[in-house]
C-alpha positions as CSV (number, residue, x, y, z in Angstrom):
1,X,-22.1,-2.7,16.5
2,X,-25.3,-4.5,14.8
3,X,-25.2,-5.7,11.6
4,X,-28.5,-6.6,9.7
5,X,-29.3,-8.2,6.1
6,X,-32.2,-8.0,3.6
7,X,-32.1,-10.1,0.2
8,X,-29.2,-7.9,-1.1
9,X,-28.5,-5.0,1.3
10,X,-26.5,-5.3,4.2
11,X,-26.7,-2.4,7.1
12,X,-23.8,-2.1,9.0
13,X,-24.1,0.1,12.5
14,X,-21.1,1.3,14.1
15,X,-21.0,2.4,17.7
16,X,-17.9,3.2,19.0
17,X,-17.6,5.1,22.8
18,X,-14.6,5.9,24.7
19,X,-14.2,7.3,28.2
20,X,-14.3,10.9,29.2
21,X,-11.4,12.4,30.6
22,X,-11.1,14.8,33.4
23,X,-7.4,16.0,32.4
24,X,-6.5,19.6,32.9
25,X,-5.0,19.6,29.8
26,X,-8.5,17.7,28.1
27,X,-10.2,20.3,30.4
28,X,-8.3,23.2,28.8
29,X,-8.9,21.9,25.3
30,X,-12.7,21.9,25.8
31,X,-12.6,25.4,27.3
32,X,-10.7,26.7,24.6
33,X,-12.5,25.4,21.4
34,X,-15.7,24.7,23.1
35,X,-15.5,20.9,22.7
36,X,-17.9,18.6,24.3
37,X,-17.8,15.0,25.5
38,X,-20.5,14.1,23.4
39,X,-18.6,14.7,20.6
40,X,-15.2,13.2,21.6
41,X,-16.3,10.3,23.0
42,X,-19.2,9.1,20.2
43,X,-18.9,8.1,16.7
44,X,-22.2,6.4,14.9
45,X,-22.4,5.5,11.3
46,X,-24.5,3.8,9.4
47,X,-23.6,2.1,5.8
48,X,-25.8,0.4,3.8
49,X,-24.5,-2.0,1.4
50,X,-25.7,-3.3,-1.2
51,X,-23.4,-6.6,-1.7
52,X,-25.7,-9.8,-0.3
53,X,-25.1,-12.0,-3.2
54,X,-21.7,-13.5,-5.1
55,X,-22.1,-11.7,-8.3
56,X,-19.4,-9.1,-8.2
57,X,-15.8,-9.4,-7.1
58,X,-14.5,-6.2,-6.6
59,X,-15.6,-3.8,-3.8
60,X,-13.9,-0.6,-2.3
61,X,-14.9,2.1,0.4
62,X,-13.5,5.3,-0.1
63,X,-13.4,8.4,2.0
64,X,-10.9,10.4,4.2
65,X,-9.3,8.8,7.8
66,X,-10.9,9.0,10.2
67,X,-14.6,8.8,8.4
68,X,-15.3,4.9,9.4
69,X,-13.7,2.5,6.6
70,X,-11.6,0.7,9.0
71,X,-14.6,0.2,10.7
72,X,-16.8,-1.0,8.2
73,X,-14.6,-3.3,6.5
74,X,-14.0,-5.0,9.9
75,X,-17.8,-6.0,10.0
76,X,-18.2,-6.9,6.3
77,X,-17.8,-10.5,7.5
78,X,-18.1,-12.0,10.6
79,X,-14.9,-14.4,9.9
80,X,-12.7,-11.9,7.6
81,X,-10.5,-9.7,9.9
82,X,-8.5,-6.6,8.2
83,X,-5.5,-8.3,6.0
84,X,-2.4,-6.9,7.4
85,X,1.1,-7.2,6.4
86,X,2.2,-9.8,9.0
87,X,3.6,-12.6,9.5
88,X,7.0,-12.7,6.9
89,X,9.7,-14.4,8.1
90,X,12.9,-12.6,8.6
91,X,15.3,-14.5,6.9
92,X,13.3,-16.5,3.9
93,X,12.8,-14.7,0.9
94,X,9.4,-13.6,0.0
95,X,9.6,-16.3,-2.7
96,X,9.6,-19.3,0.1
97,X,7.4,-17.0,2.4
98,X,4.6,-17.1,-0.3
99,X,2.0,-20.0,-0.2
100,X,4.9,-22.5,0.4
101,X,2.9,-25.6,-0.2
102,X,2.3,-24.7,-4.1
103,X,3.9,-24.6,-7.2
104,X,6.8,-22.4,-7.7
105,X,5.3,-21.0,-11.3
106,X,2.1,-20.1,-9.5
107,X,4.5,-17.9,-7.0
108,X,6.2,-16.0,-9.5
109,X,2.8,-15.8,-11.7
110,X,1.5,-13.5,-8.4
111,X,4.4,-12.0,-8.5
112,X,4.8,-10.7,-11.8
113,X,0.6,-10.0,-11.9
114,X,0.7,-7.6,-8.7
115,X,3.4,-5.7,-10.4
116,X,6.6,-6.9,-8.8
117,X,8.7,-8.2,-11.7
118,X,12.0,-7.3,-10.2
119,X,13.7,-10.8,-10.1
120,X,16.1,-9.9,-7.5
121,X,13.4,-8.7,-5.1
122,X,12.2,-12.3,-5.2
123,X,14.7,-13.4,-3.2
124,X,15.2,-10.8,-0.3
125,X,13.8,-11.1,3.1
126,X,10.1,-9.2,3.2
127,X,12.3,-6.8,6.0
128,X,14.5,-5.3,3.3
129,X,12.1,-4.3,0.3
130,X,10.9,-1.0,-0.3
131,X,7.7,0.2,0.6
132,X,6.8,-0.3,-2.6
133,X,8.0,-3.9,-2.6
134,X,6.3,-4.7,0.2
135,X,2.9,-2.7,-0.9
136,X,3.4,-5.2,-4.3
137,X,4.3,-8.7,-2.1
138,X,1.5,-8.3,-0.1
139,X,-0.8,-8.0,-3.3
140,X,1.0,-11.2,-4.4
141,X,0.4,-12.7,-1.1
142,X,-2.9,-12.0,-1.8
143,X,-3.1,-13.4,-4.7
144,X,-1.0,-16.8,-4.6
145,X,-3.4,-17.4,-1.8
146,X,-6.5,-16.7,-3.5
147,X,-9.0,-16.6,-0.1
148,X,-12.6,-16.5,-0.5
149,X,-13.2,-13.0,1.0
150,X,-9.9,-10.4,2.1
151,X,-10.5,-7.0,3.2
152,X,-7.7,-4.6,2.8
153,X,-7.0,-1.7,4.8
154,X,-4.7,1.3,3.8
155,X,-4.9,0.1,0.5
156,X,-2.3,2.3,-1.4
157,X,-1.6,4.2,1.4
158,X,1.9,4.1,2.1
159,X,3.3,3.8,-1.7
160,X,3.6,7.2,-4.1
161,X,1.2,8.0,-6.2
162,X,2.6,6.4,-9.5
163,X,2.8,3.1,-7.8
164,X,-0.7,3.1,-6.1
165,X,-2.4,3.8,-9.5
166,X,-0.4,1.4,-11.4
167,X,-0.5,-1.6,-8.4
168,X,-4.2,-1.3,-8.4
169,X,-4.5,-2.0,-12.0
170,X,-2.4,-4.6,-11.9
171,X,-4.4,-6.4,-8.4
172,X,-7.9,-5.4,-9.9
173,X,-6.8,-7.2,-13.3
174,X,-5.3,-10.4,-11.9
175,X,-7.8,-10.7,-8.9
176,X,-11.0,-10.8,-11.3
177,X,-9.4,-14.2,-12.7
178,X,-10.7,-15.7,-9.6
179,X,-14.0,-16.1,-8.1
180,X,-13.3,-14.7,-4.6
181,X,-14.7,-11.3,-3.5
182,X,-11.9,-8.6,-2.1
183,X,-12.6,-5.3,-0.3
184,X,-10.0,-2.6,-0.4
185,X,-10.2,0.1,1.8
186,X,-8.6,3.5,0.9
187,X,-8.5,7.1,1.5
188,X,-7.2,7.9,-2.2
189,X,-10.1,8.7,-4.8
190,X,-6.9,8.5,-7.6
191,X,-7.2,5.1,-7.8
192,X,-10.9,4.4,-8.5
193,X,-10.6,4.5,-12.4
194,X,-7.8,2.2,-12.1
195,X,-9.7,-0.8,-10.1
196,X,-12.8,0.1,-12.2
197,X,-14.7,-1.9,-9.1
198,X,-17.8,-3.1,-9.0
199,X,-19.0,-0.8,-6.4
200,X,-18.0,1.9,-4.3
201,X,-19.1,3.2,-1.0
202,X,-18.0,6.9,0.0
203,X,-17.9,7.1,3.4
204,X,-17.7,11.2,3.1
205,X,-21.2,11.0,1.7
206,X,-22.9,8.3,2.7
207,X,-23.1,7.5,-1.0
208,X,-23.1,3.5,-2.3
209,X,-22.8,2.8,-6.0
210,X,-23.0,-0.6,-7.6
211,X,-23.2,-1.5,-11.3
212,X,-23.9,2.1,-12.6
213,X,-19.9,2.9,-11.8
214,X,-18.9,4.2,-14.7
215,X,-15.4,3.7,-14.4
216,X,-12.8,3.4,-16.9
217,X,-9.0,3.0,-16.9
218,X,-6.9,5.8,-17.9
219,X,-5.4,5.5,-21.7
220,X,-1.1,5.5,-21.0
221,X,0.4,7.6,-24.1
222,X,3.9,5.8,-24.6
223,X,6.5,7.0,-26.8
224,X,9.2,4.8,-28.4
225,X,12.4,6.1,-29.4
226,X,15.2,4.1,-31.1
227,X,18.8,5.2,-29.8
228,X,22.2,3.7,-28.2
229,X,22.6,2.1,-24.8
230,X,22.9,5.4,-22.6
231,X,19.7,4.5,-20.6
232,X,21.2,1.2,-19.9
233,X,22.5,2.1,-16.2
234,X,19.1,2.8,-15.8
235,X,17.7,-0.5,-15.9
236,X,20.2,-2.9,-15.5
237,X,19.8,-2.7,-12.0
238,X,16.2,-4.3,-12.6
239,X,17.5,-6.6,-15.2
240,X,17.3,-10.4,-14.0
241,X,20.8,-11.0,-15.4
242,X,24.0,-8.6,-14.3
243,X,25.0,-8.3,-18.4
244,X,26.1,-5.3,-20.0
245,X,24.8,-4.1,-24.0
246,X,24.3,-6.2,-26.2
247,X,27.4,-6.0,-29.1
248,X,26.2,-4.1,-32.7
249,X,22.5,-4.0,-31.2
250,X,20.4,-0.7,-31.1
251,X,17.9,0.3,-28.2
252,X,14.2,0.9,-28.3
253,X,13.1,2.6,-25.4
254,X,9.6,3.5,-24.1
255,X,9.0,6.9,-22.1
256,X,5.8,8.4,-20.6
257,X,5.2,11.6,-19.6
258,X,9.1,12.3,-20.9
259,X,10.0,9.3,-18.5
260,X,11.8,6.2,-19.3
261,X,9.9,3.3,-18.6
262,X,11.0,0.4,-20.6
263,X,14.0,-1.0,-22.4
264,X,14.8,-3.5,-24.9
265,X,18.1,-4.2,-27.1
266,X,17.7,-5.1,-30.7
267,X,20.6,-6.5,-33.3
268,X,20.3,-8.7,-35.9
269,X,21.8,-12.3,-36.7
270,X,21.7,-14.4,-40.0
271,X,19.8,-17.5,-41.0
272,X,21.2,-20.6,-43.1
273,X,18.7,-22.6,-44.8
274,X,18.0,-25.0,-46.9
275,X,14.9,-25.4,-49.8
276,X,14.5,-27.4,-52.2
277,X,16.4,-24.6,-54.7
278,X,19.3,-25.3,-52.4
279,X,21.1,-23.2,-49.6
280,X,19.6,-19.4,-48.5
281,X,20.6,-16.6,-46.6
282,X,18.1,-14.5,-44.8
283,X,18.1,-12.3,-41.6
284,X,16.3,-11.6,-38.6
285,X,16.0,-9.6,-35.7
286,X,17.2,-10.5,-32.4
287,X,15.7,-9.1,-29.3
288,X,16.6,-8.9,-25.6
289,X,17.3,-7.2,-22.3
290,X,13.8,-6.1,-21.8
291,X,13.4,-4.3,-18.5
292,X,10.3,-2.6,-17.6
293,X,10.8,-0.3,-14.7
294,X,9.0,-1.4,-11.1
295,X,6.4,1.3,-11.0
296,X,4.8,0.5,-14.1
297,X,5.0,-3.1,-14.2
298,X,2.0,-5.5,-14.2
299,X,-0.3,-3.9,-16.3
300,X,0.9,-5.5,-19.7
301,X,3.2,-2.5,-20.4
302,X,6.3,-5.2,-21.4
303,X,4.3,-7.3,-24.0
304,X,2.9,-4.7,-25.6
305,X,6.1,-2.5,-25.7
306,X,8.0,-5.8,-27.2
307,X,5.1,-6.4,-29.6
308,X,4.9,-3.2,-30.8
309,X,9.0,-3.3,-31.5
310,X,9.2,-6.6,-32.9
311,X,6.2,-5.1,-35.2
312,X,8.2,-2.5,-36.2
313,X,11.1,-5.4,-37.8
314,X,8.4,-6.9,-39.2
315,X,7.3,-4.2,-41.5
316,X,10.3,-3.6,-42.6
317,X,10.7,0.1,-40.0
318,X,13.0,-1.6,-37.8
319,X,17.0,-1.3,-37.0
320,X,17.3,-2.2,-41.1
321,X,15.0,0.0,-43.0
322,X,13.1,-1.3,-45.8
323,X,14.1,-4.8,-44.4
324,X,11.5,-7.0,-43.1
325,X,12.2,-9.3,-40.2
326,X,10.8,-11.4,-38.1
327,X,12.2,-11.3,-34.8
328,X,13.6,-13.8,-31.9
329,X,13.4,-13.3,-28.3
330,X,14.7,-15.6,-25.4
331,X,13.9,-15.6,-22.0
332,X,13.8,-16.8,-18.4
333,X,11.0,-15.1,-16.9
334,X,8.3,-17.6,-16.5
335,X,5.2,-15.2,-16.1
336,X,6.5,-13.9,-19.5
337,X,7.1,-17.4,-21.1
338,X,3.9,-18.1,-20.4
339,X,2.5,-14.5,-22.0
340,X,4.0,-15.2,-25.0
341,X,2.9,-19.2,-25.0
342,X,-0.9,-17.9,-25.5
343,X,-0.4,-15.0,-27.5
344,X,-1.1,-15.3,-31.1
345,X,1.9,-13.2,-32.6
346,X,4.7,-15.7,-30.8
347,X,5.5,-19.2,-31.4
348,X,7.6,-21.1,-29.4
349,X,10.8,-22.3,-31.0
350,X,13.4,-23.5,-28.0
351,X,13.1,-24.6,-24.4
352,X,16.5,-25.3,-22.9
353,X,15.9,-26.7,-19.5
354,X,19.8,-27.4,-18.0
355,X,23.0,-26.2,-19.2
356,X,25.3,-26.7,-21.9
357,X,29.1,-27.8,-21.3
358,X,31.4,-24.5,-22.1
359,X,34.3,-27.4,-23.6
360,X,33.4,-26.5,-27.1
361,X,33.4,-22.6,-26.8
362,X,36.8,-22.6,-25.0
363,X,38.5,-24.3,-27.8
364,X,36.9,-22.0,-30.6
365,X,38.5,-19.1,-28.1
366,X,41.3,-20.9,-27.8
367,X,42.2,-21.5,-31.5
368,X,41.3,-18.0,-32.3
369,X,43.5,-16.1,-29.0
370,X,45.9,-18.4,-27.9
371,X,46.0,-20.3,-24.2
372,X,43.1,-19.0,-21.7
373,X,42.5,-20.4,-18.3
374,X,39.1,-20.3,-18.3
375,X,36.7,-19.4,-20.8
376,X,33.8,-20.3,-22.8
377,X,30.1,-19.6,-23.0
378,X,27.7,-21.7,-21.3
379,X,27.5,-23.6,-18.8
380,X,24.4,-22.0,-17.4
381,X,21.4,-23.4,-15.2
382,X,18.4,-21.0,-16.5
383,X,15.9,-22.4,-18.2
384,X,15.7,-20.3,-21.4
385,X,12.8,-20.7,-24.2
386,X,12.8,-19.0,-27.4
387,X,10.3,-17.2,-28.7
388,X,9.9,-15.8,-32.8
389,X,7.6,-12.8,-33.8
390,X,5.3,-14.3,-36.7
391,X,3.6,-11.4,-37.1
392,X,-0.9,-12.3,-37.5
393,X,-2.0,-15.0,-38.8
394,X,-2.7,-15.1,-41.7
């Protein structure tokens, strides 16, 4: 291999040689499709790339196995081997294995940004995810970490279709935060609009491109249906809290392609206030078990399905027609806490960081049912904040 750099350009020569063999079976072979050693035991490619400065941070080579993008991404830099997927502990869940020495919040931030929302996940061994899981934690690793230069092999390689396009979305969108430079290597051309990277090499032609890629992601067409809770088995699985419907509420579900993709329960609940004309009565919406499925999460689909529902109360085309209502939404998912924090349509209203003693519910049940061993709301350790839809500014 020699490697050699102008002011922007770097030319990367591989040479790879391998020993002949005198095998009657590698004999046969050669006799029977007229194969030579010349071409079985040398492979030369050269690669020019044009990537000598800091200014982008987005890079992939692209082009079918066996064509040299293992190779190449192995001499990018002299002191940036191939990331693999090593070096997970057995029994710690991914949420300790990743960047232990920093803040929990950051963790579950990388999480949430390389797709894997799936609270439960979080707390199983790397060993027993999914492909998919796995194809996500390591793109969280990734991220947590944040190192100066990673190339990645396989990129997409093992995970379906759906999930490569959306994952890569979801990296390319969180990685460009930073200021380090990645390098993904993959044999799937699918995912290019989705990275929209700042330059592409195609091993198959020889081809490099940089700045005129004239990439762009993929519009998603999402359709929203109001109905009852029969999709609920559906994604309670994936819901960070084993709870069943919500009582009197209606669901708003989000389907693409005639899939369902996203939930969310809505009922309503009444407000006591006081003015200065004396006591009012007013109602608003209340919003919750949002669940986005795994393959489509960490490209914003949540927020902007719970925006566009708690829109929907807001002019008055919600779950009371010709009603207009703002609407309330609690959680515990910090990545989402923090989504809402910063956006515009959502102030925050409640942060409840310990639990509340259940004494005072159990005697309301009690007075209203007779003697109960052990009852009562509350009592929880979640840190739930509340969140109400304003609507814009005005």
């Amino acid at each position: 291999m020699a490697m050699q750099s102008g002011d922007r350009v770097r030319r990367i020569a591989v040479r790879h040689r391998s020993p002949t063999s005198d095998s009657y079976r590698a004999a046969r072979v050669k006799s029977l499709f007229n194969a030579t050693d010349e071409q079985a035991t040398r492979f030369d490619l050269d690669a020019d790339l044009d990537i000598e400065d800091d200014a982008w941070r987005l890079g992939v080579i692209v082009g079918p196995s066996g064509s040299g993008k293992s190779s190449i991404g192995a001499r990018i830099w002299d002191d940036t081997p191939l990331y693999v997927g090593e070096g997970w502990p057995d029994d710690a869940p991914i949420v300790d294995a990743i960047a232990p020495g920093d803040d929990v919040d950051a963790v579950t931030a990388a999480l949430s940004q390389a797709g894997l929302g799936d609270v439960p996940a979080w707390l199983r061994p790397y060993r027993v995810l999914s492909t998919g899981q796995r194809f996500r934690a390591d793109l969280a690793r990734i991220l947590a970490e944040r190192p100066a230069r990673v190339v990645v092999d396989e990129f997409t390689s093992v995970v379906d279709r759906q999930i490569a396009r959306v994952g890569a979305a979801a990296f390319a969108k969180s990685w460009r935060r930073g200021t380090g430079q990645a390098v993904l290597l993959t044999c799937h051309y699918d995912v290019l609009d989705w990275l929209a990277p700042d330059w592409v090499y195609d091993t198959a032609t020889g081809t490099f491109t940089r700045g005129s890629v004239q990439l762009r992601r993929p519009r998603i067409s999402v359709e929203v249906r109001l109905g009852g809770w029969g999709l609920w088995p559906l994604f309670q699985p994936h819901h960070y809290l084993d709870v069943g419907p919500m009582i009197a509420a209606k669901v708003y579900a989000a389907f693409i392609d005639g899939e369902p993709v996203a939930h969310l329960g809505v009922s309503t609940r009444g407000l006591y206030f006081r003015t200065r004309a004396g006591s009012r009565t007013a109602v608003e919406a209340r919003a919750a078990r949002l669940v986005v499925m795994p393959e489509w999460q960490g490209i914003g689909l949540g927020t902007r399905f719970l925006n566009h529902v708690a829109a929907l109360q807001y002019a008055g085309k919600g779950v009371l027609p010709g009603r207009a209502m703002t609407t309330l939404f609690h959680t515990s998912h910090p990545h989402l806490c923090v989504a809402l924090r910063q956006d515009p349509l959502w102030r925050q209203i409640s942060a409840a960081l310990h639990g509340v003693n259940k004494q005072r519910s159990r005697d309301s049940i009690a007075r209203t049912r007779g003697r109960v061993a052990d009852a009562g709301y509350g009592g929880h350790f979640r840190a739930i904040q509340g969140f109400r839809y304003y609507g814009p500014p005005a």
